[in-house]
N, C-alpha and C positions, 0 to 999 in steps of 0.2 A: 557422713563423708569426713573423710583425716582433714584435719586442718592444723596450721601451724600460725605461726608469727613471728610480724615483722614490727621489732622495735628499734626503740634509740637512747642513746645515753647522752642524758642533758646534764650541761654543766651549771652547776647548784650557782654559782654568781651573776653568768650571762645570761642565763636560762635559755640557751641556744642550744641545738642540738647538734652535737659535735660525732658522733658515731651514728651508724644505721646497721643493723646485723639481720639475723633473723634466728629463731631460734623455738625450738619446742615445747622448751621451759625456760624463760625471759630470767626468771629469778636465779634459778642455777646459773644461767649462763654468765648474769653478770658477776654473781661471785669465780668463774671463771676468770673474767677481767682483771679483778681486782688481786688473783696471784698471780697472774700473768708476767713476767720478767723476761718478754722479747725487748729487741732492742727498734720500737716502732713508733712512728707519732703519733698512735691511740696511747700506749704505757706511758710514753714522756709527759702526756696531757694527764692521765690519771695519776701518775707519780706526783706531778704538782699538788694537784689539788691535795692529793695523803700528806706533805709537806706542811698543809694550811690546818688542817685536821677535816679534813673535808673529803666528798667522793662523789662520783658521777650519779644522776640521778635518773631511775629506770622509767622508762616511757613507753607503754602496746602502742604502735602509730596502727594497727589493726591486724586483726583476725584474718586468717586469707588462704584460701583451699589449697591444700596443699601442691597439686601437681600447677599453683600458679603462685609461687613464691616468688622464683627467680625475676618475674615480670617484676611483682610490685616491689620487690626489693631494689632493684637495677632506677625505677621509679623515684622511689624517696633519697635513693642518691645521689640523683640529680635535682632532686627538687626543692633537700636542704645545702646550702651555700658553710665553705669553714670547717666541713670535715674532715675528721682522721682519716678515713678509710683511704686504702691504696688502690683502688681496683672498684672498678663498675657496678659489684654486684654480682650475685645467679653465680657463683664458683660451687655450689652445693660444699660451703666450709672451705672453700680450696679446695674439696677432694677431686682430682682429676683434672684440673687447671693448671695450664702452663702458664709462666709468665714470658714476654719477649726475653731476648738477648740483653736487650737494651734495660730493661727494668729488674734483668736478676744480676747485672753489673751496679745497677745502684744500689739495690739491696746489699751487694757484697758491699761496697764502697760505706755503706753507713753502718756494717756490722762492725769492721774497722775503728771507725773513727769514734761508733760509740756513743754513748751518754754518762754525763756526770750531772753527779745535784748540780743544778741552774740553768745546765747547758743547753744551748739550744741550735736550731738547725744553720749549718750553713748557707750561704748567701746560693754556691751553686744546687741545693737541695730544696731551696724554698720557690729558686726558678724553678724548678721540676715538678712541684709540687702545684705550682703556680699552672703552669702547662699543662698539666691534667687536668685543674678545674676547668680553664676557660677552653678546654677543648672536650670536655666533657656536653655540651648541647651547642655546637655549631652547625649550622644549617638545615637540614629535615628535622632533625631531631630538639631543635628550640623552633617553636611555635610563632614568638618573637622576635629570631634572628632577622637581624636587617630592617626591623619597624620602628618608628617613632610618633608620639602621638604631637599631632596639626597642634597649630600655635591655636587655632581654636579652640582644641579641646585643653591643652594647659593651662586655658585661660580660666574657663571654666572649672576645671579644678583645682583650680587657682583660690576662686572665689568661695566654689562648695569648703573649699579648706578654713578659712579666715571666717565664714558664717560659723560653721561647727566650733572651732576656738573661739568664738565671741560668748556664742552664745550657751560655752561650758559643757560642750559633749565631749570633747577633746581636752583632757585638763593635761598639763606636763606631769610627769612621774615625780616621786616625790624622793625628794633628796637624804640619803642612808646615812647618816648623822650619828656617830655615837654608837647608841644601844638597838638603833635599827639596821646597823651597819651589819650584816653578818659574817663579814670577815672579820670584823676589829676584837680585840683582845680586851679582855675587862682587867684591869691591873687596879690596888687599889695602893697606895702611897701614903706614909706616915711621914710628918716633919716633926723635927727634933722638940718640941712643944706636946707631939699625942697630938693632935688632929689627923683626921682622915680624909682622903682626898679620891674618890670615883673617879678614874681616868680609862677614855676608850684611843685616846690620842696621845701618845709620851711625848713624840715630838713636838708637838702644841704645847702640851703644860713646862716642860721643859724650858721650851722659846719663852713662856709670859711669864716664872717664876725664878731664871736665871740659874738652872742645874743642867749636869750634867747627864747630856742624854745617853753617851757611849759608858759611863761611870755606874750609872741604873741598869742596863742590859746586863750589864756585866754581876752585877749585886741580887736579881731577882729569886726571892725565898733564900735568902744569903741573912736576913738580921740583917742588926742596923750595920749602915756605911758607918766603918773604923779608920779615923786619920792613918795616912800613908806612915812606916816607918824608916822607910828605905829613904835616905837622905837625896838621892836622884832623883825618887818622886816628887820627894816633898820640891826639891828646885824647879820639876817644871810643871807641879800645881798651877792653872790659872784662877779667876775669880768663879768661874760655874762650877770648877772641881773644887774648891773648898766650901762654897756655898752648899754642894749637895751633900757631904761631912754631917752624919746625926741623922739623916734622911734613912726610911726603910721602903720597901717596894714587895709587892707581894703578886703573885698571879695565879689565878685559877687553874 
């Protein structure tokens, strides 16, 4: 029997899954993404992360007969929270999907206004976007809609909760520090003496050693920092900018 699949693209920091698609070959399809240059809130989310040196991380959420894609796909877009997707689900690609009146007027309205490095959505686009999630499982279609659990039962898991953390089933996650951070940048920094200095944080060593932290961005694989010549500089030199004077900064 043909089968296909239906995956998701998880973001390498959150580790949350931010897209749900479906597709025949998962691997091809994500290198589809990744040249992708529509103007849409899945590209804006992956343009970031290309920014960090980073990119979305490929996930089969399963295997699934083919003539019942469209079910479980429509499924896991509802059942992950914070996704890109614009649309429900089951469009076989878009091909032969209409969108309303009303949502190919937003589409124009945001091809418009567009994207720039850092930009991000408007305030009227995020209610919109807003609007489709939380009306994406109201009433039949949320199992939950309208319930809430008895103060007896909060109570109780109240308790189950605070036994499990006592007794170290439940540890908190552990805090990304430095070299476990895998966003932070490794830089490594010479002072005018030749010593070496492993920094995953500028603006921390910056702050406890009294340099220039906008002075360093600016010098990185530059050699050593060369006193200013320009007599204007040199006038509005303060103490962090002379201080960092001799200083070298390198980065991977």
């Amino acid at each position: 029997m043909k089968t296909t699949f239906i995956y998701g693209l998880k973001d390498p920091l959150t580790k949350e899954i931010r897209y749900v698609g479906k597709s025949n070959n998962p691997r091809i399809r994500l290198s589809s993404h990744l040249r992708d240059k529509s103007k849409t809130y899945k590209v804006n989310w992956i343009n970031k992360l290309k920014r960090k040196g980073l990119g979305p991380e490929l996930v089969v959420l399963e295997e699934v007969e083919y003539d019942k894609w469209q079910e479980k796909e429509k499924f896991y877009i509802k059942y992950y929270e914070n996704l890109t997707n614009y649309t429900e689900g089951g469009e076989c690609g878009c091909e032969g999907y209409k969108h309303t009146e009303k949502t190919k007027r937003f589409f124009r309205e945001e091809r418009k206004r567009g994207f720039s490095k850092g930009d991000s959505h408007s305030k009227k686009t995020k209610d919109h976007l807003s609007k489709i999630r939380k009306e994406a499982g109201i009433g039949k279609d949320n199992s939950f809609y309208n319930k809430h659990h008895s103060k007896e039962t909060l109570e109780v898991l109240s308790k189950k909760g605070k036994e499990r953390w006592n007794n170290g089933i439940i540890k908190p996650p552990p805090v990304m520090i430095g070299k476990e951070n895998p966003s932070a940048k490794r830089r490594v920094l010479i002072n005018p003496k030749g010593k070496e200095f492993e920094v995953y944080s500028l603006r921390k060593f910056c702050n406890e050693n009294n340099l220039s932290l906008e002075l360093l961005k600016r010098s990185i694989n530059r050699g050593i920092i060369q006193p200013p010549t320009d007599p204007k500089t040199i006038a509005r030199q303060r103490y962090k900018s002379k201080n960092t004077i001799g200083w070298e900064i390198k980065e991977d």
